[in-house]
N, C-alpha and C positions, 0 to 999 in steps of 0.2 A: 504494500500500500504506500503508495504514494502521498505525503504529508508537509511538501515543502511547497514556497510559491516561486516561480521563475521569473527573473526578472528582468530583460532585452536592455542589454547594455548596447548593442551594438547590434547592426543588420536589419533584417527583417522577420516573420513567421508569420504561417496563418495557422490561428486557430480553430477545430475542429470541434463542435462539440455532438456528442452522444445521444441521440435519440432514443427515446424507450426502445425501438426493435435494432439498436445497436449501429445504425449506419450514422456515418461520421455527417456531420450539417456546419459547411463550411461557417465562417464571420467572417469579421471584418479582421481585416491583414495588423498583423499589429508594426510597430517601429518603437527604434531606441526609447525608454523609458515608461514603455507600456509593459504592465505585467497582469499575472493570471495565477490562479491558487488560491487565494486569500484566505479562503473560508479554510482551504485544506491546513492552512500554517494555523487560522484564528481557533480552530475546535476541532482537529484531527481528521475529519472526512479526505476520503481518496478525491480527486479531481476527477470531472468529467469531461475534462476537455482533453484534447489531445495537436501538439504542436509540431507542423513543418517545417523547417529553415526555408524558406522562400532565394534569399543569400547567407553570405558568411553569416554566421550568428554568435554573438556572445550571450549567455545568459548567466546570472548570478541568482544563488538558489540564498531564499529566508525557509532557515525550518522553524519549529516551535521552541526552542531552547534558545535562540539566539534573538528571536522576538521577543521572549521573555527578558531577558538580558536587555533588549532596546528598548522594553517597554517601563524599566524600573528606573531610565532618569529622563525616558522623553514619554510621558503618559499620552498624549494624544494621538500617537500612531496605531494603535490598536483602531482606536476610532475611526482616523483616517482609513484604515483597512477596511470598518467595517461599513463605512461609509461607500466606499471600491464594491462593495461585494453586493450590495444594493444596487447599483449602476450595473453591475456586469452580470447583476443576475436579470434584470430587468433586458437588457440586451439579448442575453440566452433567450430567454422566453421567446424574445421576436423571432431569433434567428431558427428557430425548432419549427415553427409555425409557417408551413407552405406559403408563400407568396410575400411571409413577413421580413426574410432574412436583411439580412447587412450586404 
């Protein structure tokens, strides 16, 4: 299981997400400083997305222990997270739904 969130330092990906009968439902392409997981780093859940390098790609992984760590002298990042994770679930939604996507 997957528990950490990736985070596009550099290049490009598209991400992928997971429809209930398992076929991949492209979005929208992400670039440098777009990231995805959140929820998986905020409360342990596996990710349902799945990502291409479209180009060269840097990603830098946030797991749970190291969020913790950042979250004991900057408290609003969690927030921020879970603030991410409302926007990008709301985008899921669209993007699952025939004729909604990105």
């Amino acid at each position: 299981m997957t528990t950490s969130a990736p985070f596009c330092s550099g290049g490009s990906n598209a991400p992928n997400l997971r429809d209930k009968r398992g076929r991949h439902v492209p979005m929208r392409e992400m670039q440098e400083g777009d990231f995805f997981g959140e929820m998986s780093v905020l409360i342990g859940n596996s990710r349902s997305v799945t990502i291409t390098a479209v180009s060269y790609c840097e990603l830098l992984q946030l797991d749970q222990q190291t969020l913790q760590e950042i979250t004991t002298t900057h408290v609003n990042v969690r927030q921020v997270l879970q603030e991410f994770y409302k926007q990008h679930s709301r985008h899921s939604i669209e993007a699952a739904i025939p004729g909604q996507g990105a």
